[in-house]
N, C-alpha and C positions, 0 to 999 in steps of 0.2 A: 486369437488376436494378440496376446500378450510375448509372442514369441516373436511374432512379427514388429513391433515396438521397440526403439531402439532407447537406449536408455538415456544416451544422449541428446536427442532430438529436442528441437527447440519449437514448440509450441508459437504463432502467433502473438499470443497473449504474455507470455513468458517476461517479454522484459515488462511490460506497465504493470507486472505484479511485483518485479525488483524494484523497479523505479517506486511505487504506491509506497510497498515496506522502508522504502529508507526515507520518503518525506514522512511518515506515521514516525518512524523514529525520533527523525528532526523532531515535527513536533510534539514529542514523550518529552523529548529533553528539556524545548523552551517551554514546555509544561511545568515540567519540576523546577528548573529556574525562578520562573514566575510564580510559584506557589513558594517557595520556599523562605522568601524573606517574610511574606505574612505569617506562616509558621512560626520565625523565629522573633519576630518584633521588630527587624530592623523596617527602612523603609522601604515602599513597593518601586515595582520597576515601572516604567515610563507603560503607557498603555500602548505604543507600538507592540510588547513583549507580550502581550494578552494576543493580540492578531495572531502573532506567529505560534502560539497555542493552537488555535485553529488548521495547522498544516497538518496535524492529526487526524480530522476528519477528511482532510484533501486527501491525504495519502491512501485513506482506507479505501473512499469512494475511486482512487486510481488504480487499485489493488482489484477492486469488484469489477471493474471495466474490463482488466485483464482478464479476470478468471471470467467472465461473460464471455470474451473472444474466443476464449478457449474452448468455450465449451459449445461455441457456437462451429467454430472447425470442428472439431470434433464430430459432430451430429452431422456437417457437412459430409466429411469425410465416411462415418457411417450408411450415410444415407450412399455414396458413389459406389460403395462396396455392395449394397443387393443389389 
């Protein structure tokens, strides 16, 4: 099967695993952000900046959607092949 696989080939699921990984980024960053002035003593950022902390968990749970898609053609695709 592996020869037949092209290496380019775009998976289903492929982009809401790109897309998942860059709002997980987003929110790594508005993470560190919002951590970082309790850190240093200055003062905290408005609680909107806590929400966008949460886009960390969005992005993962849009990452796992992807890899589920994938994996769900996949098995599709196997199963056409016997």
């Amino acid at each position: 099967m592996r020869d037949k696989t092209q290496a380019n080939s775009a998976e289903p699921g492929d982009r809401l695993v790109r897309t998942g990984g860059i709002v997980f980024f987003v929110g790594a960053v508005a993470t560190l952000v919002t951590v970082a002035p309790l850190l240093l003593g200055k003062s905290p950022f408005p609680a909107y900046m806590f929400g966008l902390s949460m886009l960390m968990g969005v992005g993962f749970l849009i990452a796992g959607a992807g890899v589920l898609r994938t994996v769900a053609a996949q098995r599709r695709r196997a199963r056409s092949v016997q």
